[in-house]
Structure formats: C-alpha cells, structure tokens
N, C-alpha and C positions, 0 to 999 in steps of 0.2 A: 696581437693579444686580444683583441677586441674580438675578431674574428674566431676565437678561438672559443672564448665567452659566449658569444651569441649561438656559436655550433653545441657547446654544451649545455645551453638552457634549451633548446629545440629538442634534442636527444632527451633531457629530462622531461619536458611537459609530453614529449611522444610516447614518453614510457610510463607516466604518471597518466594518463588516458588511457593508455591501452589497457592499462592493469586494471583502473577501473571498471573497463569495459570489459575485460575476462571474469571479475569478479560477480559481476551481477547475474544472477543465478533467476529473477524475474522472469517467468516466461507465461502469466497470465495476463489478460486484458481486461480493463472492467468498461461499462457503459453505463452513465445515472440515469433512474427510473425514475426518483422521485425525494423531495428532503421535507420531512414531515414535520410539524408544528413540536414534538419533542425535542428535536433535533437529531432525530436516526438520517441518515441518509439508506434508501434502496438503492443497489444496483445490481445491473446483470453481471457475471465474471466467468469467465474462459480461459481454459490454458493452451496456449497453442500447441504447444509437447506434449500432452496428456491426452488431449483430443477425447472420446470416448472414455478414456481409464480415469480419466479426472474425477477424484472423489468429493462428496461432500463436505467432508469434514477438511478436506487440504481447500475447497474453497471460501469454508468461513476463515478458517488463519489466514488465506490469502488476500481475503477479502480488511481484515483489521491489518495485514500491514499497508495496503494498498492508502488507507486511510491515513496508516501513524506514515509512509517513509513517501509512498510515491503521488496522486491523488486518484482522481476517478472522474476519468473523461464525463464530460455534460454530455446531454442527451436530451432527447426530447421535452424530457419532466423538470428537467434541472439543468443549472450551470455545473462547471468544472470545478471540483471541490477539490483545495490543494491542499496538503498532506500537514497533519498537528506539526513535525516535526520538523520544523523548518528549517533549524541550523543545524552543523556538525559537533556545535556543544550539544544539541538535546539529544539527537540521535546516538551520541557518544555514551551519554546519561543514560539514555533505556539501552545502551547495550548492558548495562550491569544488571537489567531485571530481563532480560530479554528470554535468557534461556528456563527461566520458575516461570515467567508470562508465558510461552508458549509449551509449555510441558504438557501433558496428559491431564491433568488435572489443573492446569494452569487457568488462569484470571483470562484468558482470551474468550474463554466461550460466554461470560458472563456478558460479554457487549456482543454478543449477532443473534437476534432471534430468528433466524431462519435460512435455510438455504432449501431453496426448493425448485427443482427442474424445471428451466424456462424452457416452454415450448417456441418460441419465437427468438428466431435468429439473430440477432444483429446482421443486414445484410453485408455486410463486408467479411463474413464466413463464406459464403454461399452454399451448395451443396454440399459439405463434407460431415463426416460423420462426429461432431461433438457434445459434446455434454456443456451445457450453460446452464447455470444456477442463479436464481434471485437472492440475494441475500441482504440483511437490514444491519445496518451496524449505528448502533448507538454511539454517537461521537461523541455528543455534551457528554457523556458519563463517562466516556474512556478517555477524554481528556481532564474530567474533576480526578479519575484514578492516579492520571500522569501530575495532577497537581500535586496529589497526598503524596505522592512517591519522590518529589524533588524531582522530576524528570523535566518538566516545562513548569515554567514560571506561570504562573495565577493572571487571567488578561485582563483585571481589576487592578493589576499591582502596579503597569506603569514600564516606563521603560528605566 
C-alpha cells in the first residue's frame, strides 16, 4: 500500500511540473541597468525566439510582466529585483484584471516610459542577430495601481 502511495505522489508531482513547465510561454531575458531614486527600475530585455522580429511594444508588456510575475536579473547598475507578485493568491488576483491590463489600450503602457534599441549586447548573446531594448518600468506606481485594484495588499498594512 505504501508503495503504492508513494508511486502515485511521484507520478503526480512529475506531472504537476511538467505541465508547469509546458505552460510557460516566457521566452524573453531581462538584465538591470539601473533602479532610480523614483523607484523605476531600467533594464535591457531580449527574446530569445523573436531574435530580430522582437518588437517594441511586446518588449514593454514583457518588460511589466517580468516585473509583476518573474523578476529581473541584476546587473552591473543594480541587484536582482524580484517580482510584486509573490504569491499564487496575488497572482491569481491580477489574473482577473490581467486581460483590460494588457489590452490595446490597457493601463500597462502607463508604467514604461521607454523602450529604446540597446546597442550593447549583453555578452552572453554573442554574435547573433537580436534586437535588445532598454526599457524603464515604473514599479512604485504599478504596484500603488496593484494596491487600488485589490490585487496585492498595501506594504504599510502589515502582515
């Protein structure tokens, strides 16, 4: 019986990973540049699949979920900045505003002011042909937005 149990939690955590790991659809990189006295954070960001085709505008949305889900490698300028959304309650949360947040005219663009063609590589590209973008994301303010919206809890409020 035991044996039986133990083979069936193996099979589920195998399959409970794996699907995680089909699921993630991430195929960009970021590198921090630098986290300003506002509290924007800069950084560079690349898509390994896009290479070239990688457009601007897919690297400021990529650039604020990097921010809200996954974080953004440190770098010369700065430490490793780790992501607003830290649990699978908040994350859960801004799935309900997720798809009006990123829409065409959605509230995302209101936190990056810029994405603009880095010429300098991160060397761990080397020679290939990509497109890298600097882009600036406003975190203090995309996280006061995540405040108003119920998504993450106020970090005045305590545990």
């Amino acid at each position: 019986m035991i044996k039986f149990t133990l083979k069936s939690l193996i099979i589920s955590l195998g399959v409970f990973f794996l699907s995680s790991f089909l699921k993630s659809k991430v195929t960009y990189q970021t590198e921090c540049i630098s986290i300003q006295s506002d509290g924007s954070v800069a950084f560079k960001i690349w898509d390994t699949k896009k290479g070239d085709k990688y457009t601007s505008e897919q690297a400021r949305k990529d650039a604020i979920h990097a921010v809200l889900f996954s974080s953004v490698s440190g770098g010369a300028g700065c430490t490793t900045q780790p992501p607003i959304l830290n649990t699978s309650e908040e994350q859960n949360n801004f799935k309900a505003i997720e798809k009006s947040f990123f829409a065409k005219n959605g509230k995302w663009a209101v936190y990056t002011r810029n994405s603009t063609t880095e010429t300098t590589l991160p060397t761990s590209l080397g020679e290939n042909n990509w497109k890298v973008y600097q882009v600036s994301v406003s975190k203090n303010e995309l996280r006061n937005f995540l405040e108003e919206q119920k998504v993450i809890k106020s970090l005045n409020q305590g545990f």
